[in-house]
GUPAMAR-851777 format. One record per residue (C-alpha): x, y, z; residue number from 1; residue in three letters. Coordinates in pm, 1 decimal, padded with zeros to 6 digits. Each point is the difference from the previous one (the first is absolute). Layout:
BEGIN
+----------+----------+----------+-----+-----+
|       px |       py |       pz |   k |   r |
+----------+----------+----------+-----+-----+
|        X |        Y |        Z | NUM | ALA |
...
+----------+----------+----------+-----+-----+
This chain:
BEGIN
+----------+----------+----------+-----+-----+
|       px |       py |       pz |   k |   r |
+----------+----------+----------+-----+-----+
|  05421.4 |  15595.3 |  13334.9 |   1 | UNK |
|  00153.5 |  00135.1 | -00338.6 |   2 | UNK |
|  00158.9 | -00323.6 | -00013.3 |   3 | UNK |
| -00303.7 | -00146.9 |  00030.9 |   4 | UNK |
| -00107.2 |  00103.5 | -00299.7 |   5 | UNK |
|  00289.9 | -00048.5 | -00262.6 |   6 | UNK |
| -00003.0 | -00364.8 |  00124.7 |   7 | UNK |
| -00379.3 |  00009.1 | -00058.1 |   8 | UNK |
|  00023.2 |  00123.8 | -00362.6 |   9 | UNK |
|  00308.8 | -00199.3 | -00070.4 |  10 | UNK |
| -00207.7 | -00323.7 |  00089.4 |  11 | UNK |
| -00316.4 |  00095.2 | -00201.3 |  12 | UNK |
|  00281.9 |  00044.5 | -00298.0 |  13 | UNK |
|  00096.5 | -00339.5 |  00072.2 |  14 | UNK |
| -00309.1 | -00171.5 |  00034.2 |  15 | UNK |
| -00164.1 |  00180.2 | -00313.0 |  16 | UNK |
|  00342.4 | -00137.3 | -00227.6 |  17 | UNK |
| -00049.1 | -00268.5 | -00235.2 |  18 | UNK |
|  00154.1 | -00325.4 |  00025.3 |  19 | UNK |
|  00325.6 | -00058.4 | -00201.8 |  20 | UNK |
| -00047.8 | -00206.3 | -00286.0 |  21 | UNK |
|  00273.4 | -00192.5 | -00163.1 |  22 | UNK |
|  00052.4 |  00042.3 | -00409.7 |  23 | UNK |
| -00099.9 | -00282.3 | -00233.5 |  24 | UNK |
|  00306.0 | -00257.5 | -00035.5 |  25 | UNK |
|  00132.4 |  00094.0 |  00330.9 |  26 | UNK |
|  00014.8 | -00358.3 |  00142.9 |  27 | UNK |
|  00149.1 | -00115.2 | -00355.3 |  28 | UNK |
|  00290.9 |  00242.9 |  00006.6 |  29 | UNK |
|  00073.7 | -00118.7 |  00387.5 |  30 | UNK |
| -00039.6 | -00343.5 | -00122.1 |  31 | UNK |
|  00263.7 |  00066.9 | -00273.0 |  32 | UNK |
|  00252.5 |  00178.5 |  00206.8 |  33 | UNK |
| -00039.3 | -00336.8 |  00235.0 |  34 | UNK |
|  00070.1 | -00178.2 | -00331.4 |  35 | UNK |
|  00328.6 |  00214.0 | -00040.9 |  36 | UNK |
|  00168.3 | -00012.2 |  00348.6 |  37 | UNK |
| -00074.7 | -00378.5 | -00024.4 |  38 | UNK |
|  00190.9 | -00065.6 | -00322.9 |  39 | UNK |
|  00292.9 |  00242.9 |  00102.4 |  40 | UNK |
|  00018.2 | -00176.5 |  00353.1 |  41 | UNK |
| -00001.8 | -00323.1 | -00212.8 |  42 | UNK |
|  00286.2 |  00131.5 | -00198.8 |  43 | UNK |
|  00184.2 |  00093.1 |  00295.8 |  44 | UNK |
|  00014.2 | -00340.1 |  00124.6 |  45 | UNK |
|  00105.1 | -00185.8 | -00329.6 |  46 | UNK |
|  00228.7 |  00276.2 | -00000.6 |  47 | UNK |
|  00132.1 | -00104.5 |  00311.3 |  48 | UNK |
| -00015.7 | -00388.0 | -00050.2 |  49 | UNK |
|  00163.8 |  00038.7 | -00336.7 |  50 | UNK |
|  00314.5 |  00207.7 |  00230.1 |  51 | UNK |
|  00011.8 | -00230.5 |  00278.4 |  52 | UNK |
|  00032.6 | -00328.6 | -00272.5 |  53 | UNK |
|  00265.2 |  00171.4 | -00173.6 |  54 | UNK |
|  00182.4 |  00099.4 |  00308.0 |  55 | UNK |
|  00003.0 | -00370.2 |  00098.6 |  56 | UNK |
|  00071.4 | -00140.2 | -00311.1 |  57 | UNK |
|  00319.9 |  00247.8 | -00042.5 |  58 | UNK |
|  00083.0 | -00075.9 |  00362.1 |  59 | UNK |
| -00048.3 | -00390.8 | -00047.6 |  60 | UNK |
|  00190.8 |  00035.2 | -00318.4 |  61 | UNK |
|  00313.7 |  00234.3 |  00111.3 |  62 | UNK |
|  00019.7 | -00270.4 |  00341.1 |  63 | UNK |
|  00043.8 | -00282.6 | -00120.3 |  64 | UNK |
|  00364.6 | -00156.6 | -00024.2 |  65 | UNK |
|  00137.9 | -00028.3 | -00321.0 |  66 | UNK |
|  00176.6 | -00385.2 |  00059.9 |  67 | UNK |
|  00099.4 | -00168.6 | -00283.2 |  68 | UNK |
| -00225.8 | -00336.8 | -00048.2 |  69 | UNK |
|  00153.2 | -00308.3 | -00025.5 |  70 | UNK |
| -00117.9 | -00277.4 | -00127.9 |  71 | UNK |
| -00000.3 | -00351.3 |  00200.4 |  72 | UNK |
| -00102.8 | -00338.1 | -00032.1 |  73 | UNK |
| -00322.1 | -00056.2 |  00193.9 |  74 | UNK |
|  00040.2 | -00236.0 |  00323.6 |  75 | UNK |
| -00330.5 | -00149.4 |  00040.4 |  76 | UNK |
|  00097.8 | -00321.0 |  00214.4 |  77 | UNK |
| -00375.9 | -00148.1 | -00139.1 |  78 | UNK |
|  00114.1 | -00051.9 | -00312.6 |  79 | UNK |
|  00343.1 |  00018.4 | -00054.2 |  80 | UNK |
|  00110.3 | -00319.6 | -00206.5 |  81 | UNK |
| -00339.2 | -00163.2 |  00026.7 |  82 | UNK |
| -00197.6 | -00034.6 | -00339.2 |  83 | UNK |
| -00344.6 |  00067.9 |  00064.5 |  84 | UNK |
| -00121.3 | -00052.8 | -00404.8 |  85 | UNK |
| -00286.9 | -00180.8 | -00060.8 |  86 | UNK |
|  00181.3 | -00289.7 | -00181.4 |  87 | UNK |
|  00213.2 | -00047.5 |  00315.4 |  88 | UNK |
| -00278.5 |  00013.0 |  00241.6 |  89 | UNK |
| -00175.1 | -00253.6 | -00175.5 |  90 | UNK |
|  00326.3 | -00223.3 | -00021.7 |  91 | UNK |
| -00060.8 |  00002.7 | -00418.0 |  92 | UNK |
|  00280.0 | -00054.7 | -00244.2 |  93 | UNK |
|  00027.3 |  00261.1 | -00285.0 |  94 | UNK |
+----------+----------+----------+-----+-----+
């Protein structure tokens, strides 16, 4: 019964308590902090991007095989020792 009666007063405390109200520029300031963890997360990423290109680049750079280059005559059976010029095509003298 003594129970009772606490959990009666505690409710009529309750009920008679004013509703929370939140302070002018709340919803901006939440906003804004949105704003923020957007741009670092943003960061984060080029961050990462920026690493990962570099990383390849290096990798792509450090495996490739250092042969020397030579340099050959092309064999291009189409038009080796014909002359394709427009004076020859059109069977004109120069």
């Amino acid at each position: 019964m003594h129970d009772d009666k606490r959990l009666d007063m505690a409710l009529s405390g309750v009920g008679d308590a004013q509703t929370p109200t939140m302070p002018d520029g709340f919803m901006d300031g939440v906003w804004m902090r949105v704003g923020q963890m957007e741009e670092a997360s943003a960061a984060r990423r080029r961050l990462a991007l920026m690493g990962g290109m570099t990383v390849i680049g290096l990798g792509a750079g450090f495996g490739t095989i250092h042969a020397p280059a030579y340099a050959e005559m092309a064999d291009v059976r189409l038009v080796d020792g014909a002359d394709f010029s427009p004076a020859a095509l059109l069977n004109v003298e120069p």
